[in-house]
C-alpha positions in Angstrom: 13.5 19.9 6.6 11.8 16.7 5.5 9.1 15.9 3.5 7.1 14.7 6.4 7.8 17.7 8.5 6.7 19.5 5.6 3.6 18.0 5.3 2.7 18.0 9.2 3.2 22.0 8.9 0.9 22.4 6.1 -1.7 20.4 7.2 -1.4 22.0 10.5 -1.5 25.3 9.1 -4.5 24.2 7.2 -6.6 23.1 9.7 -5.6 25.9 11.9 -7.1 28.1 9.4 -10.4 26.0 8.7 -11.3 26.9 12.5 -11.1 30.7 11.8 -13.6 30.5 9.1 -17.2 31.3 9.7 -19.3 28.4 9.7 -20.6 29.0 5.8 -17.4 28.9 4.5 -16.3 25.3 6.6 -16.3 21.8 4.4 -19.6 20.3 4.4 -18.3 17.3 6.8 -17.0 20.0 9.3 -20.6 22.0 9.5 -23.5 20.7 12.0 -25.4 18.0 9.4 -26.6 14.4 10.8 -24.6 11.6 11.4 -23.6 9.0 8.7 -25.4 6.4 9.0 -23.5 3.1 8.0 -24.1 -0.4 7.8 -21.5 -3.2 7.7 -21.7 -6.0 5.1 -18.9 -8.7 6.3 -17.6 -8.4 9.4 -14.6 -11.2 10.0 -10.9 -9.8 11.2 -11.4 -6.8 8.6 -14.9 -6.0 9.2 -14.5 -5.6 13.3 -11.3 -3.5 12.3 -13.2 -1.0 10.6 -16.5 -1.1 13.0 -14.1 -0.3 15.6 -12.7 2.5 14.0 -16.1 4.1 12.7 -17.3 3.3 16.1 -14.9 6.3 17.0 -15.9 9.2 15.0 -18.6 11.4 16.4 -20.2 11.9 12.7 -20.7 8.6 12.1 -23.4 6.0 13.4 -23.3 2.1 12.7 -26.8 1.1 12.2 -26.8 -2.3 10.5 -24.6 -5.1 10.1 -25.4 -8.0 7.9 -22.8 -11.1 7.9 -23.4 -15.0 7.7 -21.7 -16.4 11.0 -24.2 -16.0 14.3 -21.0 -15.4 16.3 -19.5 -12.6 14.2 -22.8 -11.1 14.0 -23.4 -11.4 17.7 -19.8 -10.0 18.5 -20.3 -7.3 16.0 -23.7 -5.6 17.9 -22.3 -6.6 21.3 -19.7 -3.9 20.1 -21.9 -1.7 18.5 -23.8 -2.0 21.9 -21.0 -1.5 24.2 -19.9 1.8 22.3 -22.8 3.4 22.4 -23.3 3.1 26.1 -24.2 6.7 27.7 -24.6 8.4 24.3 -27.5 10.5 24.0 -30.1 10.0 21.3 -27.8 6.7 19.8 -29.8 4.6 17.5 -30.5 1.1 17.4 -28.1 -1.0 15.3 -30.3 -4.3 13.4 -29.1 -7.3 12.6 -28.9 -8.7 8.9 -28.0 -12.5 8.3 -28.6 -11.4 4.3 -27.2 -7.7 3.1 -29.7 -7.7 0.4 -32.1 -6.6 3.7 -29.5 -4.4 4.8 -29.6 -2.5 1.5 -33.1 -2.0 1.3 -33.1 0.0 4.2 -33.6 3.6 3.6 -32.2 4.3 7.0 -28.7 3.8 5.9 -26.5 5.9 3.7 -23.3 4.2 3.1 -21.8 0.8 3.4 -18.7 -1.0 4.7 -17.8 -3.9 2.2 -15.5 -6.2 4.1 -16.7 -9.6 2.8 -13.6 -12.6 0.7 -12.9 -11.4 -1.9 -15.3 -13.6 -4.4 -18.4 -11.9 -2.6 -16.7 -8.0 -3.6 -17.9 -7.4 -6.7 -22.0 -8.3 -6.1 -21.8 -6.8 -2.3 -20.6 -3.4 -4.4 -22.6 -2.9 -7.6 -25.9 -4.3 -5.4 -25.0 -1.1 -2.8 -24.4 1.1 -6.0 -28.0 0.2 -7.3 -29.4 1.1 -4.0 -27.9 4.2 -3.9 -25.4 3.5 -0.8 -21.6 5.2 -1.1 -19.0 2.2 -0.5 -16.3 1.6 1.1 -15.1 -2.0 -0.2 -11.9 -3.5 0.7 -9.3 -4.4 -1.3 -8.7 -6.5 -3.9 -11.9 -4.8 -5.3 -12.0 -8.2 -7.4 -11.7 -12.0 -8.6 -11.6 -10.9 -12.7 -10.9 -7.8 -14.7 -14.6 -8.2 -16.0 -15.9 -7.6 -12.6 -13.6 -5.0 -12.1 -15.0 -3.5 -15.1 -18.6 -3.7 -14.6 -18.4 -2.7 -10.9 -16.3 0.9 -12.2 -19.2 1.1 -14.6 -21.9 0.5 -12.1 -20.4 2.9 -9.7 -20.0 6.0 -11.8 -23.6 5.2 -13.4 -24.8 5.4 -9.3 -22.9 8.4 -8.4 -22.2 7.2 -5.1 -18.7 7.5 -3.7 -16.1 5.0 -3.5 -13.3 3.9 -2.0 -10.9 0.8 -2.5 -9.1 -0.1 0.7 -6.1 0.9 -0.1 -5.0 2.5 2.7 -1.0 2.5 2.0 -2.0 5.9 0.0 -2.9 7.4 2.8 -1.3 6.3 5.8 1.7 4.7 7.6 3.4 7.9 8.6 3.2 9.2 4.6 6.0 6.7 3.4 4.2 5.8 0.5 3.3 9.5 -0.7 6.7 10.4 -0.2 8.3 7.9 -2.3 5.3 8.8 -5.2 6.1 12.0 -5.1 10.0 11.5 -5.1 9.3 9.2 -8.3 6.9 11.8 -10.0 9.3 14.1 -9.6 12.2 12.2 -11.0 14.6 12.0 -8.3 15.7 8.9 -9.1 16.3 9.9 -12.9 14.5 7.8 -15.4 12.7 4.7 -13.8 13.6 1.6 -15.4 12.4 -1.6 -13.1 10.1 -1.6 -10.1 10.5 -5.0 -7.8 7.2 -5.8 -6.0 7.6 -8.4 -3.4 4.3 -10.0 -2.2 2.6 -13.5 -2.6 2.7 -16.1 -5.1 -0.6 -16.4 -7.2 -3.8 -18.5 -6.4 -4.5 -22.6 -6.9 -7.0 -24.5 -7.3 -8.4 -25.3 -3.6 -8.8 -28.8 -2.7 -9.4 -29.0 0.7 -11.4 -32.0 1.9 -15.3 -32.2 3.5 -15.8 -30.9 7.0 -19.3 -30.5 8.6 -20.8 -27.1 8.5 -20.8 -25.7 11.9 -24.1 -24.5 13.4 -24.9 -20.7 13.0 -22.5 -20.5 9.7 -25.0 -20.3 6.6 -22.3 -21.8 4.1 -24.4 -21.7 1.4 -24.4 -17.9 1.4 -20.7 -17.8 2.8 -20.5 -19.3 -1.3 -22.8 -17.1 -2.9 -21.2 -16.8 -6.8 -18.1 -18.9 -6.2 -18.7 -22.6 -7.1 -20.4 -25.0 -5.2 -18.5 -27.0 -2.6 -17.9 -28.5 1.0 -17.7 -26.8 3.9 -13.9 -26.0 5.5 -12.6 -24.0 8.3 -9.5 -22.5 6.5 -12.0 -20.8 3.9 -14.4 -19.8 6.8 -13.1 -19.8 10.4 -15.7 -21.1 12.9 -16.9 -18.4 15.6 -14.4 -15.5 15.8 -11.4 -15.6 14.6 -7.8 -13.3 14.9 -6.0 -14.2 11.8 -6.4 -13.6 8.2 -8.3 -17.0 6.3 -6.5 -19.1 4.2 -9.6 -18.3 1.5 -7.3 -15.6 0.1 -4.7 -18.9 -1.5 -7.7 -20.4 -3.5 -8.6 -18.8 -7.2 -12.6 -19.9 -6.6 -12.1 -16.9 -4.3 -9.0 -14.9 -4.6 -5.7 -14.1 -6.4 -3.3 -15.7 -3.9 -0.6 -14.0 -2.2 -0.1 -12.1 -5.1 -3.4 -10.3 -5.3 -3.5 -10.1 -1.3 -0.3 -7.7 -0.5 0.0 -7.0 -4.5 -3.6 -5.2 -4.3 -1.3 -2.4 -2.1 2.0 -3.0 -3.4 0.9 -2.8 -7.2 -1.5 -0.1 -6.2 1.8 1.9 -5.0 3.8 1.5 -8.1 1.2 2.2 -10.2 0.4 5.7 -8.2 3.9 6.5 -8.5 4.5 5.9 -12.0 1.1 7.8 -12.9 -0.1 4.6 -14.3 -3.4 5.0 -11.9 -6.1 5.0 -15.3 -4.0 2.0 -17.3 -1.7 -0.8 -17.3 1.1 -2.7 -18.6 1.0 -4.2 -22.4 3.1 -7.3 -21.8 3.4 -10.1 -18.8 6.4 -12.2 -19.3 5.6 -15.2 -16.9 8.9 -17.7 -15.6 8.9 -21.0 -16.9 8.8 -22.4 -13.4 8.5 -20.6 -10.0 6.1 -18.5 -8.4 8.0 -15.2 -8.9 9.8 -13.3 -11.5 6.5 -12.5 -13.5 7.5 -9.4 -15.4 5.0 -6.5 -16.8 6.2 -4.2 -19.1 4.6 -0.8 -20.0 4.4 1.4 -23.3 6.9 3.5 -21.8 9.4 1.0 -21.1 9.5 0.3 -17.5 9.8 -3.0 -16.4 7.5 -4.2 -13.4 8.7 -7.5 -11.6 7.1 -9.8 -9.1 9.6 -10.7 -6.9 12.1 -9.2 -4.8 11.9 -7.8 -1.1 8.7 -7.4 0.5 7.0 -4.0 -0.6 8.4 -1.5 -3.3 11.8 -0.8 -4.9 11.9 1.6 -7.8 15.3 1.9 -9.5 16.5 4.5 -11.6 19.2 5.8 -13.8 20.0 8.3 -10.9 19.2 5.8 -8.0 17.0 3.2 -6.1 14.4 3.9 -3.4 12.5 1.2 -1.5 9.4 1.6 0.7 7.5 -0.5 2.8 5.1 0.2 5.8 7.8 0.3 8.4 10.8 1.8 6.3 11.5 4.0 3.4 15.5 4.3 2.1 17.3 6.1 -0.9 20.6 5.1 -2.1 20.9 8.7 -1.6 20.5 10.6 1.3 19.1 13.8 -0.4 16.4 11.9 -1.8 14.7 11.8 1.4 16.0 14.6 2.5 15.3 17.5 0.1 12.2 19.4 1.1 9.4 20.1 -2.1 8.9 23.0 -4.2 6.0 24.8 -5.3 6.8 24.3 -8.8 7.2 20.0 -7.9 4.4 17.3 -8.8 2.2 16.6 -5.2 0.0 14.0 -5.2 -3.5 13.2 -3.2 -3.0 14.2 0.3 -5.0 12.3 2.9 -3.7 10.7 6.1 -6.5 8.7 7.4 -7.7 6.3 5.0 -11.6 5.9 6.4 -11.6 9.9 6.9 -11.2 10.5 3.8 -13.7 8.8 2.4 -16.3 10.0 5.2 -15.1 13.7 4.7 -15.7 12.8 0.5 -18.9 11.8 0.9 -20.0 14.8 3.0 -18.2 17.2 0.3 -18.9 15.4 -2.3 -15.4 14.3 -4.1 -13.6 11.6 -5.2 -11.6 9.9 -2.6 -8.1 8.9 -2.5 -8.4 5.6 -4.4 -11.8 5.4 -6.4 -13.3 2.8 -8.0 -11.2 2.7 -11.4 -8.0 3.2 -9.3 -9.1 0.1 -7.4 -9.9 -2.0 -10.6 -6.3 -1.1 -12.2 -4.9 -1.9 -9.1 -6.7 -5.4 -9.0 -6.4 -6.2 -12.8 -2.3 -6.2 -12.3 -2.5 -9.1 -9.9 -5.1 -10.4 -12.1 -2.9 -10.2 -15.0 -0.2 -11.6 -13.1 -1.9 -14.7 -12.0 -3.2 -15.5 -15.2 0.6 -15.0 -16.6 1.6 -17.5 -14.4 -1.5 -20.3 -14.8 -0.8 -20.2 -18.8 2.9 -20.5 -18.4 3.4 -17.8 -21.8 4.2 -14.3 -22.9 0.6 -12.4 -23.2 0.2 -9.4 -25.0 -2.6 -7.0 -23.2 -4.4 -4.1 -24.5 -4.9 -2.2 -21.3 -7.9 0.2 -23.2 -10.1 -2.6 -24.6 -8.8 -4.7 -21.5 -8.3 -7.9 -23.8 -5.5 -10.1 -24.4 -4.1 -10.2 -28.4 -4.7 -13.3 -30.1 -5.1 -15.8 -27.1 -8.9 -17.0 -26.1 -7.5 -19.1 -23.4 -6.0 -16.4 -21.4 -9.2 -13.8 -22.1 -11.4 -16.5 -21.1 -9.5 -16.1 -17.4 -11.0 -12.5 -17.6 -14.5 -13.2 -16.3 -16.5 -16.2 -14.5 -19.8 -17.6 -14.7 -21.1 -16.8 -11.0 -23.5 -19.4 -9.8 -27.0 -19.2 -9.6 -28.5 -17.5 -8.4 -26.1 -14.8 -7.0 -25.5 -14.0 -11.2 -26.5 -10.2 -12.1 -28.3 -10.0 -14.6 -29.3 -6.6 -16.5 -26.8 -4.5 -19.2 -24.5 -2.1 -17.7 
């Protein structure tokens, strides 16, 4: 029997049994209560990903989108329009070219955050102060400083969150399974986890283009610094690939943050590392991988290796990524779970989850502070690699020892006037 199997019966089983119950007794999400109503903030290849998907569910209505490109904006309510052809009762769906409009809506009870990366942080704590339960994608963040202050801004809201880290809850399981194999020390004592994803961020230089018409640039920029328009940071019209803004430190951690946002997020589930962090990065002297992290415990955390996660062992090496999971031993995989072992979260649809959370009111599968430690390692990594030296970090007070030059990567000055202001 395999894990998976496993898991399919029980939540079979479950689910079987949730229809037997009177209505009373059934989830709040699963009783007759009205429609979610969401708005979208962002909506580029990752933001028309998720509209279509929310588009889908019957308990769920999309009621505002705000985003800064006419032609997204038009293509996102031509969809929003198209769905909700020959639905009784559906409700309008308004137009936003600033989300700070979209937020003062009372209308709308949750948002989609699906904006670069550099715009994550204000999009988030503005929806927290107005009361809206977020979905934000992932890396939640440029700095660990942001990171902090949008956990902080979260739980003081009481809204619920969730980082778009999706590998916890889907691709057929692979990722819970190898957690769970991990937790339960199938592998005997971990010593080294491989991570293979991107290299970190640079400095963009790309030259002056004309702004196109129907692209407001200047809020396309918001807090990131001040410079000319170009189509790799923000594609003109719609677009089907993934920008090349995610290379450039102004508004993102590179390769490294991009993929390591999931990967990092994976090994840090599985090594129950979810609330800290390592307290040395090692950097290479040259190169663009072989960072390593090391944590209290021990384990060694490289950047490098095959794409995904390898976790090796004194018993034995497992490697996971969305299309394959293998053990240097067979039982590994194979031997079902007992009662008695560590389980971990079990969800298996990503933007359910956090619907289902919000209507029962419970954290989701990767929270705000999961999605902050998850961030701060590629963070941490970059700035390993941009000062070229061994850092020691304090993953409590979330400072580096003895170094100002390497703490001063640890927050920005956004520009005005997109700065918050206001004490946590």
């Amino acid at each position: 029997m395999t894990f998976q199997s496993v898991n399919r019966r029980q939540f079979t089983k479950a689910a079987m049994a949730t229809t037997l119950l009177p209505v009373g007794a059934l989830p709040v999400w699963a009783q007759a209560t009205a429609p979610l109503r969401l708005g979208f903030i962002g909506v580029g290849m990752m933001g028309r990903g998720h509209l279509g998907a929310f588009l889908g569910m019957n308990d769920v209505q999309v009621v505002g989108i705000a985003e800064v490109v006419k032609e997204r904006l038009d293509s996102a309510m031509a969809m929003v329009v198209d769905r909700n052809k020959g639905k009784k009762d559906a409700p309008g769906c308004k137009a936003h070219g600033d989300y700070q409009e979209l937020l003062d809506r009372k209308d709308i009870d949750a948002v989609v955050i699906a904006t670069p990366d550099h715009w994550h942080a204000l999009n988030a704590i503005h929806a927290a102060r107005a009361g809206k339960h977020i979905y934000c994608e992932k890396p939640l963040t440029r700095t660990v400083a942001e990171g902090r202050r949008l956990v902080s801004e979260v739980a003081k809201a009481g809204v619920i969150f969730q980082t778009g880290s999706q590998q916890r809850s889907e691709f057929e399981g692979k990722f819970r399974q190898a957690a769970e194999i991990v937790r339960n020390g199938r592998l005997g004592k971990i010593q080294t986890v491989r991570i293979g994803v991107g290299g970190p961020a640079v400095a963009c230089t790309l030259a002056e283009e004309e702004v196109p018409a129907g692209t407001d640039w200047e809020k396309w920029m918001g807090p990131s610094p001040k410079r000319a328009f170009h189509h790799e940071l923000c594609p003109i019209g719609i677009h089907r690939h993934f920008p090349a803004w995610r290379n450039y430190r102004e508004y993102a951690g590179g390769g490294l943050a991009d993929m390591g946002a999931h990967h990092f997020d994976i090994a840090q589930w599985a090594l129950e590392m979810d609330a800290t962090g390592p307290v040395k990065i090692d950097p290479p002297a040259k190169g663009n991988d072989g960072l390593k992290y090391t944590y209290a415990n021990g384990i060694v955390m490289f950047h490098g290796g095959p794409s995904g996660c390898t976790f090796e062992g004194t018993d034995g090496t497992l490697y996971v990524d969305r299309s394959i999971i293998k053990a240097s031993k067979e039982s590994v995989l194979k031997d079902p779970f007992s009662d008695k072992d560590k389980r971990v979260y079990f969800a298996t649809n990503h933007r359910r989850n956090w619907i289902e959370c919000i209507r029962d009111k419970k954290p989701t599968i990767c929270p705000a502070e999961v999605g902050h430690r998850s961030a701060s390692i590629c963070h941490l990594g970059n700035i390993g690699y941009w000062t070229r030296r061994p850092l020691s970090w304090d993953p409590v007070a979330e400072r580096f020892a003895n170094d100002d030059e390497a703490n001063g990567w640890l927050s920005h000055a956004d520009r005005e006037p997109y700065a918050l202001t206001g004490k946590i």
